[in-house]
ROZA-429938 format. One line per field, with one value per atom (N, C-alpha, C, O): residue in one letter; x, y, z; atom name. Coordinates in steps of 0.05 Angstrom, whole numbers, plus 5000, padded with zeros to 4 digits. Layout:
N
kepa c(A,...)
u c(X,...)
v c(Y,...)
w c(Z,...)
rolum c(CA,...)
//
This chain:
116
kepa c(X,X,X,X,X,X,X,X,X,X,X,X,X,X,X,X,X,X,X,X,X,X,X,X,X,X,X,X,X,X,X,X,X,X,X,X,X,X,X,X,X,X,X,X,X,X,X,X,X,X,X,X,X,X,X,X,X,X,X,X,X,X,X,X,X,X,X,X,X,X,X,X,X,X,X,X,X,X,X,X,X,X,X,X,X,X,X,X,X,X,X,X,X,X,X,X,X,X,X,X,X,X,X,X,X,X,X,X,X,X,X,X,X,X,X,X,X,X,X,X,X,X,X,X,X,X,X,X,X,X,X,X,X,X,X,X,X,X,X,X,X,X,X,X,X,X,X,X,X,X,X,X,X,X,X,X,X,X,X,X,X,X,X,X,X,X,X,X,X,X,X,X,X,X,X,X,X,X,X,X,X,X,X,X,X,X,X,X,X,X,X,X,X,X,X,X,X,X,X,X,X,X,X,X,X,X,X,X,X,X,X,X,X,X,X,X,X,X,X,X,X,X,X,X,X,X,X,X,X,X,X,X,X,X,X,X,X,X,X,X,X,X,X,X,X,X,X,X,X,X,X,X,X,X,X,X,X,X,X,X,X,X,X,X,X,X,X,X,X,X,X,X,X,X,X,X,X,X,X,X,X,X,X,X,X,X,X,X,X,X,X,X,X,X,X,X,X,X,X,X,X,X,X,X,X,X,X,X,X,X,X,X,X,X,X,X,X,X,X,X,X,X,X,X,X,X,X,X,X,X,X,X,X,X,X,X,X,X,X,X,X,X,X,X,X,X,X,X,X,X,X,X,X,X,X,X,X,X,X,X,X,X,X,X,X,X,X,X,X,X,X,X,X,X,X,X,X,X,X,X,X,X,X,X,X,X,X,X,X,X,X,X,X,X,X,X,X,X,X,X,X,X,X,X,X,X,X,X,X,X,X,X,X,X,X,X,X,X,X,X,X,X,X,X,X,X,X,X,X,X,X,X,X,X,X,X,X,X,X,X,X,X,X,X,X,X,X,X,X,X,X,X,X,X,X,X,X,X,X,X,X,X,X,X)
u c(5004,5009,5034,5055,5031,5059,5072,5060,5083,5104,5114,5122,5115,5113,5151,5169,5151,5184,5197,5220,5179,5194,5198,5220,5171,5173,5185,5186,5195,5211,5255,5270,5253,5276,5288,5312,5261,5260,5257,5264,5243,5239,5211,5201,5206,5167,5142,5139,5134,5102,5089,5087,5075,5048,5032,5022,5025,5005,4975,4966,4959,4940,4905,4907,4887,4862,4846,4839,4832,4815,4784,4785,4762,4741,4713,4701,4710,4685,4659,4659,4635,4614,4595,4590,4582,4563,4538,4536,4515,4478,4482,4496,4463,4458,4423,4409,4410,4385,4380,4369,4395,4398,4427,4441,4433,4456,4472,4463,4504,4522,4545,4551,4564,4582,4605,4599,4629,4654,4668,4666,4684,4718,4730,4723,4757,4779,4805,4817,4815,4842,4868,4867,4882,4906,4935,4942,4950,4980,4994,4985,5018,5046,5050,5067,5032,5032,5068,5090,5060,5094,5091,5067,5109,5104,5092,5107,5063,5059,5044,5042,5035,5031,4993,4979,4990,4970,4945,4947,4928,4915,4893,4886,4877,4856,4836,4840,4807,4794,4761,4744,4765,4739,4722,4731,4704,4688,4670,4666,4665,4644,4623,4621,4598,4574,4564,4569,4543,4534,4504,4496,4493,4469,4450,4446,4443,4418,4429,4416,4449,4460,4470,4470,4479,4493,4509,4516,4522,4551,4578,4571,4599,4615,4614,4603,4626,4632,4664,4684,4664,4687,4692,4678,4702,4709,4727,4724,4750,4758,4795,4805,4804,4832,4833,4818,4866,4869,4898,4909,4909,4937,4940,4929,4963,4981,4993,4995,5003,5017,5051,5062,5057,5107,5093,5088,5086,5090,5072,5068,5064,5045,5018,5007,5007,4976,4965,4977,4940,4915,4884,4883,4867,4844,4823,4829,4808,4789,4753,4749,4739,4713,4702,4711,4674,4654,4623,4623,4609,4582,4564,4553,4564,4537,4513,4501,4505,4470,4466,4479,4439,4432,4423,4410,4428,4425,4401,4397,4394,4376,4350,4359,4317,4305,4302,4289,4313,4315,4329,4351,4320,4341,4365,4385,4340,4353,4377,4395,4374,4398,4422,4441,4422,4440,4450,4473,4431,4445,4461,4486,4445,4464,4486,4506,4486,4516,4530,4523,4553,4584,4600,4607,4604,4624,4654,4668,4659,4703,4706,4697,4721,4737,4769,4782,4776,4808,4819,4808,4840,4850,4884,4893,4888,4914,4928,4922,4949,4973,4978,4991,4966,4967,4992,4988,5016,5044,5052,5073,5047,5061,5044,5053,5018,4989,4987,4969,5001,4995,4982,4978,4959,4933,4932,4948,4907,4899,4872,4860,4858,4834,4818,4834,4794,4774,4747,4738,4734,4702,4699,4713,4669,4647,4619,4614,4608,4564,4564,4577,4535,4523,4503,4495,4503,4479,4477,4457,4502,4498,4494,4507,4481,4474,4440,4432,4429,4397,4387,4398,4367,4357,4345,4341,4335,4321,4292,4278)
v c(5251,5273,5287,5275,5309,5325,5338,5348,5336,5346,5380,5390,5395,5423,5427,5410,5451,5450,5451,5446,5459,5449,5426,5414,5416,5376,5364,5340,5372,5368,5354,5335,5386,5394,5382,5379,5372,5360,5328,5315,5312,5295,5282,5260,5310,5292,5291,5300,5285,5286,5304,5315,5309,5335,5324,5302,5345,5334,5336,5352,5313,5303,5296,5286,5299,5301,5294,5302,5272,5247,5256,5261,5259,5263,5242,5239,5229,5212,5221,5221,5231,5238,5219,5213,5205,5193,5200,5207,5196,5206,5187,5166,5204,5199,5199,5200,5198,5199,5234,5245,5244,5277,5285,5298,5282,5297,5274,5257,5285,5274,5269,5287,5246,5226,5237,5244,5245,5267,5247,5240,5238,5231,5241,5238,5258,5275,5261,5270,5245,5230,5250,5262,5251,5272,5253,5238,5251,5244,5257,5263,5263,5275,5307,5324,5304,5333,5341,5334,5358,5366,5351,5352,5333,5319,5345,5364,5341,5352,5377,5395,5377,5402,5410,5394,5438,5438,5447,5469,5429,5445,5445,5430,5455,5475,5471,5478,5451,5439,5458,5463,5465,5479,5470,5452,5480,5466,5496,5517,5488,5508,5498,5479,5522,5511,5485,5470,5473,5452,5458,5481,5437,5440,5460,5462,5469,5488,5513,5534,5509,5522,5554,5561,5568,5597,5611,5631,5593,5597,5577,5555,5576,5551,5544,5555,5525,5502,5505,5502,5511,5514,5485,5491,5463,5439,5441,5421,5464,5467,5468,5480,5448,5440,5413,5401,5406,5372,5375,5389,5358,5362,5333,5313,5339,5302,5297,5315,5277,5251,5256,5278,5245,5257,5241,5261,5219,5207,5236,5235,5258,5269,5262,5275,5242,5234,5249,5260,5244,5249,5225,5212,5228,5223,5249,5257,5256,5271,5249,5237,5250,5244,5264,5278,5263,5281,5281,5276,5284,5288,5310,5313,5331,5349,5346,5327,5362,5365,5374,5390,5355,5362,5387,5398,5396,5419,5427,5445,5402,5415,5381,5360,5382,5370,5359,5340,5372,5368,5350,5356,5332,5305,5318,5314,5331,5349,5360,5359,5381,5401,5378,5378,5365,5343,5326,5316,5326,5304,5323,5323,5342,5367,5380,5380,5393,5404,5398,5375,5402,5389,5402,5425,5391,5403,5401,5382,5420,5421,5426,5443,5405,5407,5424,5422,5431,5445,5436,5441,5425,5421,5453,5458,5463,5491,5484,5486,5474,5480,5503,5520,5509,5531,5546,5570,5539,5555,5551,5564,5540,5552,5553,5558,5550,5559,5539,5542,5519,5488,5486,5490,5474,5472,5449,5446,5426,5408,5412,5425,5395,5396,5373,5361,5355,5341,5353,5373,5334,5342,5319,5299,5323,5300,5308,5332,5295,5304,5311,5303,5335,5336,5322,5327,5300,5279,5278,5279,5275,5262,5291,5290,5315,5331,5344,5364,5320,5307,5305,5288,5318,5298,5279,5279,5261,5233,5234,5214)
w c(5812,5830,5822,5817,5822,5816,5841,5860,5839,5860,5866,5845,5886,5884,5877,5872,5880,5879,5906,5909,5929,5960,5960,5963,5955,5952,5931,5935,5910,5890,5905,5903,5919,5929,5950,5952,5978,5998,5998,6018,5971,5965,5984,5986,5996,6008,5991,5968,5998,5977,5985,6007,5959,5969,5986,5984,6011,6025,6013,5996,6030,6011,6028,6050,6021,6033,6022,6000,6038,6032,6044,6069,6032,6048,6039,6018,6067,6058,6078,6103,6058,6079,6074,6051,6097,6092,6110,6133,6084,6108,6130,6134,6147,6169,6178,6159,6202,6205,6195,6176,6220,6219,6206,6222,6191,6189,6167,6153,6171,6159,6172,6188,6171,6176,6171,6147,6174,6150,6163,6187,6140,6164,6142,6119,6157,6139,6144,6164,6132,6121,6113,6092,6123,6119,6110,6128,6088,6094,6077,6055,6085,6073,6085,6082,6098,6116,6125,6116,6149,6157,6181,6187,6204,6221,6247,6253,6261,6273,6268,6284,6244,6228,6248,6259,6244,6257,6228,6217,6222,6198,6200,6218,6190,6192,6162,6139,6178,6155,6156,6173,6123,6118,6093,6078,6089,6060,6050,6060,6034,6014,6028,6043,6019,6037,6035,6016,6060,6050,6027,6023,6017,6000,6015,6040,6003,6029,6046,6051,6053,6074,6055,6031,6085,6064,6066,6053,6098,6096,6090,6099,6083,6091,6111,6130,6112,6136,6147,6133,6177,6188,6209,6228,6213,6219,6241,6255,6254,6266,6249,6230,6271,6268,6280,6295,6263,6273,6266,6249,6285,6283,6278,6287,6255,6245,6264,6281,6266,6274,6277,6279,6277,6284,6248,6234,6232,6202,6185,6160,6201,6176,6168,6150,6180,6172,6201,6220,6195,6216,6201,6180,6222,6217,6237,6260,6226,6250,6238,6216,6253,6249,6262,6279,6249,6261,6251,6227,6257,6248,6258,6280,6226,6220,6219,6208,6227,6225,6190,6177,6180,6151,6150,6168,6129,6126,6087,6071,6092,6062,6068,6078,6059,6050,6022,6013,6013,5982,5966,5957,5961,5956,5909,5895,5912,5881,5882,5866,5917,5924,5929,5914,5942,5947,5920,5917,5901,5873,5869,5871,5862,5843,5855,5841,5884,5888,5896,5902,5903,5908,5937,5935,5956,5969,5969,5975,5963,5969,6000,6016,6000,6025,6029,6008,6040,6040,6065,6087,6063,6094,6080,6058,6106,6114,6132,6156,6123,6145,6154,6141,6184,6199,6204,6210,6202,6192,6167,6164,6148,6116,6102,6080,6101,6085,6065,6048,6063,6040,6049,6073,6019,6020,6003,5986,6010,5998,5998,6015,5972,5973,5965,5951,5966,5967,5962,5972,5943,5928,5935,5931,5951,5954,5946,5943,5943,5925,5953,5973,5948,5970,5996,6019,5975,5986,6015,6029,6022,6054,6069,6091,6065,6072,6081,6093,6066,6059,6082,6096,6094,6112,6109,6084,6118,6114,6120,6118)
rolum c(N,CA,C,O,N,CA,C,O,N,CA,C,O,N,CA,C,O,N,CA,C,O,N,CA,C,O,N,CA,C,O,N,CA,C,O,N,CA,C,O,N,CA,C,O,N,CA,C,O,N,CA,C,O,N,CA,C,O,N,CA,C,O,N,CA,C,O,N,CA,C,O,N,CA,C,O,N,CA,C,O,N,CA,C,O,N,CA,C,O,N,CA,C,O,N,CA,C,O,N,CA,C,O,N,CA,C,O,N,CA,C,O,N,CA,C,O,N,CA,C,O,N,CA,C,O,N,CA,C,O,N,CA,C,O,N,CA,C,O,N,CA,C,O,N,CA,C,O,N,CA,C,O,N,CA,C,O,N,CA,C,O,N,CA,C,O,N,CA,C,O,N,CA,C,O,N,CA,C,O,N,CA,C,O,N,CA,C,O,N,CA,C,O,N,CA,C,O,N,CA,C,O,N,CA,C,O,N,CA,C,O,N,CA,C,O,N,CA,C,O,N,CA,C,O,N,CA,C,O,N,CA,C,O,N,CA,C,O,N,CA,C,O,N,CA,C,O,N,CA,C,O,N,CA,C,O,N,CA,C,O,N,CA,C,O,N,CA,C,O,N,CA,C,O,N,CA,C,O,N,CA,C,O,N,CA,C,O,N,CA,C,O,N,CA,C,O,N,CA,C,O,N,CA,C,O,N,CA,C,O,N,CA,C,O,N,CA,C,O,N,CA,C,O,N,CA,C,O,N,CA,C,O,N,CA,C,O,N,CA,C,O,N,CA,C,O,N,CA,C,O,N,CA,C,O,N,CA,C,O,N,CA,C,O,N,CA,C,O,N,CA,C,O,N,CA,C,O,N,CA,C,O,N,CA,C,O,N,CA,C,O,N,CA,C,O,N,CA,C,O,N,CA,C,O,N,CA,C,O,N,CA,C,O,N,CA,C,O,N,CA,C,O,N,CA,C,O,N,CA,C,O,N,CA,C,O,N,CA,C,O,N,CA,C,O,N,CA,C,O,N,CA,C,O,N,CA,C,O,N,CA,C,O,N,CA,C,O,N,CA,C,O,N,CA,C,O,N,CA,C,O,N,CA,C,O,N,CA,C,O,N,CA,C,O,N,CA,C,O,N,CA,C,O,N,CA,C,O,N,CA,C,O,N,CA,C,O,N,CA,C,O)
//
């Protein structure tokens, strides 16, 4: 991990974003993992489309912790039959700190986007 030159200067770490999706009957499983954030930071989690789908994905907001982490969970509705569309594409996740625009990002397969 490299270090930015705020975080260089300040001696914090880059903040950082963990994404695990897993299938579901209908849908998909997301938990978004956040640490090194700013304490309290309010940020703002989005993704590229899912498989099938044809717009991105807007997740809301989740605010860290006074240490800078968060967890959010949640579960989507699938959005593709196609077990091909799911091998083959990829979603990026971005979590934004809603006052200084740091950005982190996370790639997971589309799979858990499948319906069953």
């Amino acid at each position: 991990m490299t270090a930015t030159a705020a975080s260089a200067i300040t001696g914090q770490a880059k903040p950082q974003l963990a994404v695990e999706a897993e299938r579901l009957q209908q849908g998909a499983r997301i938990v978004f993992k956040g640490k090194s954030w700013p304490a309290a930071a309010r940020v703002k989690l989005t993704a590229t489309r899912a498989p099938g789908s044809t717009k991105a994905q807007d997740f809301g907001k989740v605010d860290a912790d006074i240490n800078g982490t968060f967890t959010m969970r949640l579960e989507v509705q699938c959005t593709t039959s196609n077990q091909e569309d799911g091998a083959l594409e990829k979603v990026t996740f971005t979590a934004a700190d809603s006052a200084t625009g740091v950005k982190a990002t996370a790639t997971v397969g589309g799979g858990a986007w499948v319906c069953q």
